[in-house]
N, C-alpha and C positions, 0 to 999 in steps of 0.2 A: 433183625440182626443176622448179618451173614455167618456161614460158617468156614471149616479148612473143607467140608463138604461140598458146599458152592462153589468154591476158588478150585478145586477138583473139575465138577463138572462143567465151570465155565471153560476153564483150560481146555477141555472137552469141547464147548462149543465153536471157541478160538479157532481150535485147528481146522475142525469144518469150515468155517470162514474161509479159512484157503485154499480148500476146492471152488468157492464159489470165483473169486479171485481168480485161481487158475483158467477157471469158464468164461471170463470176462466182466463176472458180474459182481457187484458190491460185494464186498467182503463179510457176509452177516452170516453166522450160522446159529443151528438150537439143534439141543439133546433134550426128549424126555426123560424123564425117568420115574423107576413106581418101583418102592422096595430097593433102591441104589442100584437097580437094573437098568439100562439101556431097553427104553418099551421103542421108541423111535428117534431117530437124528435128518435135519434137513440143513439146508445152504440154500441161499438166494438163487434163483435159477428164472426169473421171469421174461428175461432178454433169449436166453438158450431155447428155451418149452414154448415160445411164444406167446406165456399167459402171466397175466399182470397179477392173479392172484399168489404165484409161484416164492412167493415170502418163504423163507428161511422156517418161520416160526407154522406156516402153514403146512410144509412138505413134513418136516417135523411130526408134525399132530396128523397128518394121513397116513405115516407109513403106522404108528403109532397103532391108529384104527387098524390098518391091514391086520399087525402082528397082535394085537390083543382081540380082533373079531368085535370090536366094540365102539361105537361111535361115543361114548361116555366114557371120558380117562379120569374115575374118581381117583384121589388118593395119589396125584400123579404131578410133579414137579420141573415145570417148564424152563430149561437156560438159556439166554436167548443172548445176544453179544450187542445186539440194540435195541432199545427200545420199542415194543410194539407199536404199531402204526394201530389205526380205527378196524379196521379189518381183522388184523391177527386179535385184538383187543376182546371184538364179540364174538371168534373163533375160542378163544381161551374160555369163555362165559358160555357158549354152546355148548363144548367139548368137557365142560366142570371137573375143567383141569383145577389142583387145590390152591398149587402154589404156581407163582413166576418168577425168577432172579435173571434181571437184568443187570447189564452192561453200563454202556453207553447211553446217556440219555441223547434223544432225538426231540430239537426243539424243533423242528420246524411240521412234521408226523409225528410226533410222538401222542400216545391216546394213553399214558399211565403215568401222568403228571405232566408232563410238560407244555403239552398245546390243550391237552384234554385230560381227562381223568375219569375215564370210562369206567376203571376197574370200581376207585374209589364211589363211583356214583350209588347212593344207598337204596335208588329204585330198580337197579337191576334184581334176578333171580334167583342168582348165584352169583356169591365172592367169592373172589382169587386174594390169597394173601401174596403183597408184592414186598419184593428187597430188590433195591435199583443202588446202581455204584458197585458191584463187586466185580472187580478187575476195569474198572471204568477208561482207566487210563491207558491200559493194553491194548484193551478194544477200538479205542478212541483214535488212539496213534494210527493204528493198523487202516481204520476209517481214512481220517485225515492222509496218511500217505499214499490210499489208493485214488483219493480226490485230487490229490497233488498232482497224481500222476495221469488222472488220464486230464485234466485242464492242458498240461503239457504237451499231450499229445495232441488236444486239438489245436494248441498256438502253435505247432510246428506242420500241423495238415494243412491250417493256413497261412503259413509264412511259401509251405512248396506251390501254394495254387498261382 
């Protein structure tokens, strides 16, 4: 069950989103947090850095490590504006983050209900409790209108060739 907590720090994640955006890249951002503190915050950056792991939910959970000195973020509450993908999924189960509150579901990547359900799987090591849907529709939008727009942009790169 979500809280005015979550809808707080998604909001939180929201607007990272639109650094990412501004970068060129998918609109997806994540706050952690530990104690209602800001431990670390990331944005999609995979296309800018050159590197495919460069997920929202990843940069997130490294700066995290930098500022806590710690590769284990017990106790510690991931917002993410999409859905984890497989990768950020066993980044969150490495990292024994507690919780996740997602966005947007991603059915086409998504690893925490929708294509997959990593989290939920009872043979991992560590559980993450998940809440998916809080601000679903915000995020979604925000998704959707950056998909709109750059499809546009390639039907008009090839209407000038």
């Amino acid at each position: 069950m979500s809280t005015e907590q979550d809808e707080y720090w998604m909001r939180h994640a929201l607007s990272l989103a639109d650094n990412a955006q501004q970068q060129g890249e998918i609109p997806v951002g994540a706050v952690l947090v530990k104690d209602n503190q800001i431990i670390g915050e990331g944005w999609n950056q995979p296309i800018s850095l050159h590197d495919p792991s460069a997920h929202a939910e990843m940069m997130a959970i490294r700066d995290a490590g930098k500022n806590m000195q710690n590769y284990r973020l017990v106790n510690s509450c991931l917002y993410v504006t999409l859905e984890p993908c497989t990768m950020c999924a066993g980044l969150l189960i490495h990292s024994r983050i507690q919780r996740l509150v997602f966005a947007a579901s991603d059915f086409k990547t998504g690893a925490v209900g929708s294509l997959f359900d990593l989290l939920g799987d009872p043979r991992m090591n560590h559980h993450v409790e998940v809440i998916g849907g809080v601000l679903a529709q915000e995020c979604g939008d925000k998704l959707s209108a950056f998909f709109k727009m750059r499809r546009e942009q390639k039907k008009s790169s090839r209407n000038k060739d």
